[in-house]
C-alpha positions in Angstrom: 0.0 0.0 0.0 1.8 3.6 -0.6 1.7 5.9 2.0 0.1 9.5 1.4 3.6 10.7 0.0 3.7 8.4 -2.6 0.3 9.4 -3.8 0.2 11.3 -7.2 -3.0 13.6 -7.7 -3.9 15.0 -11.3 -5.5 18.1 -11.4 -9.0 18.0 -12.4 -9.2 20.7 -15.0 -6.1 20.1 -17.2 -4.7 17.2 -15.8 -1.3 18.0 -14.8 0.3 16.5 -11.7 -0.4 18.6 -8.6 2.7 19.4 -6.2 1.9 18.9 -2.4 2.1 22.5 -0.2 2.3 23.0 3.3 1.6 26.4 4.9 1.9 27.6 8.5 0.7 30.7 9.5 0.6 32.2 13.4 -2.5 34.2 13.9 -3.6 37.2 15.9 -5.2 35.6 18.6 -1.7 33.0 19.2 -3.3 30.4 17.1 -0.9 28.5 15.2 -2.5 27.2 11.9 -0.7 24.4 9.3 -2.6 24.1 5.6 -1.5 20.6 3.6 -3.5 21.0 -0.2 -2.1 20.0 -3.4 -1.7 22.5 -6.3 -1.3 22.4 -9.5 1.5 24.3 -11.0 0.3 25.2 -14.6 -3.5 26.7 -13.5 -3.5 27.0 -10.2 -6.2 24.9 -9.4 -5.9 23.6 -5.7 -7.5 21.0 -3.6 -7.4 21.1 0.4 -6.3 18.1 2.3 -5.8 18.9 5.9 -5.7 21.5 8.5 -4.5 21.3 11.5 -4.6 24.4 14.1 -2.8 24.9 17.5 -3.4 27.0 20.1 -3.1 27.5 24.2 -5.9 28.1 26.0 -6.1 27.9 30.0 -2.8 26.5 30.2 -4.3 23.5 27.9 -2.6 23.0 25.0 -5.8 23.0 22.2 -5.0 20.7 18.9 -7.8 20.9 16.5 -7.7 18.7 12.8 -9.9 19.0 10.1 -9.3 16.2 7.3 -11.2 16.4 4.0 -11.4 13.0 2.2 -11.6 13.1 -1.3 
């Protein structure tokens, strides 16, 4: 079985191979947030795959994951 690396996803508009991006961004409110979506490099079309954010809130470190299944 190959893992989600090994995975190849074709863009659904022209085709083309898609290229896996990660993104991290720290927000206002301390938040950490990490985007995983493929795109594709010729139209820019891009499908979301995960998102994971981060965050502190009492002293209780918050981890909340939202997975899209396609």
């Amino acid at each position: 079985m190959a893992s989600a690396s090994e995975k190849k996803f074709y863009c659904k508009k022209c085709g083309k191979l898609m290229g896996l991006v990660v993104e991290s961004e720290k927000l206002s409110n301390g938040v950490k947030r990490i985007t995983y979506y493929y795109k594709c490099p010729v139209c820019g079309y891009r499908v979301d795959v995960e998102q994971v954010s981060i965050g502190v809130e009492k002293d209780v470190i918050i981890v909340r994951r939202k997975v899209k299944l396609f």
